[in-house]
N, C-alpha and C positions, 0 to 999 in steps of 0.2 A: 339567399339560397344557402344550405347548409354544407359544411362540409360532408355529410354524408348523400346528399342529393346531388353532390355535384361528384362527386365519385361513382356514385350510380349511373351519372348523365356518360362520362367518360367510359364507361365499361361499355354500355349501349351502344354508343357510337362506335367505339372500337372493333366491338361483335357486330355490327351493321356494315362496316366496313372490307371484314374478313369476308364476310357472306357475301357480300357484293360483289368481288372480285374473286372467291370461286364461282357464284353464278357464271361471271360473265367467261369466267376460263371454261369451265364445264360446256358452255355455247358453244365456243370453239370447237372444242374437242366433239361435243358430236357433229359439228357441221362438217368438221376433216374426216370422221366417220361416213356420213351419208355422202359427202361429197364425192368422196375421193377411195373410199372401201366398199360402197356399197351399188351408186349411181353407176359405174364400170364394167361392175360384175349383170348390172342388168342389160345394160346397153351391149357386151360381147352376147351376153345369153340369147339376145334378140338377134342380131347382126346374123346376117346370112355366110360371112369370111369371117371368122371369129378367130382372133390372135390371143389366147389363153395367155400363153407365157410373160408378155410384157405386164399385160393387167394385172393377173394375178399377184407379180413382185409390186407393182404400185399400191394395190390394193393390202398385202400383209402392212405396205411402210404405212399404212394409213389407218391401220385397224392398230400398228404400234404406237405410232405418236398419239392417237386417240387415247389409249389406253392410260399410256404414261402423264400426258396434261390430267386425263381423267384424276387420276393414282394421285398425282404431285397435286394435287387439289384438295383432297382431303385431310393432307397433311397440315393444314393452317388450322382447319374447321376444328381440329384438336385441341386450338390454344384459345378456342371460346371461353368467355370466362362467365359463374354464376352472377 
């Protein structure tokens, strides 16, 4: 194997690695979405006693941390290399 093939192989892998692991953060992050910002605001919408104001604050922390794993995730996808 040459040193250029084996350079190539290292880059590949290293950009396989980045992507993998915003995948799996990006997972996260919409599952704390659906779970936890969205799955609440349906279930009060239904509910016949509906308690707006707890959910609501649940729901913004949840549409935040989504956001931010989202955000802080794309920030690696940056240092992909050609």
């Amino acid at each position: 194997m040459s040193e250029a093939d084996s350079e190539a192989r290292d880059t590949l892998v290293a950009n396989e690695r980045i992507k993998f692991t915003a995948t799996y953060a990006n997972g996260l992050a919409v599952a704390i979405f659906a779970v936890g910002g969205f799955a609440p605001f349906i279930s009060t919408a239904l509910s016949d006693r509906p308690h707006f104001a707890p959910v609501l604050i649940a729901m913004v922390v949840c549409w935040i941390m989504s956001g931010a794993i989202h955000w802080a995730v794309r920030r690696p996808l940056r240092n992909l290399r050609p």
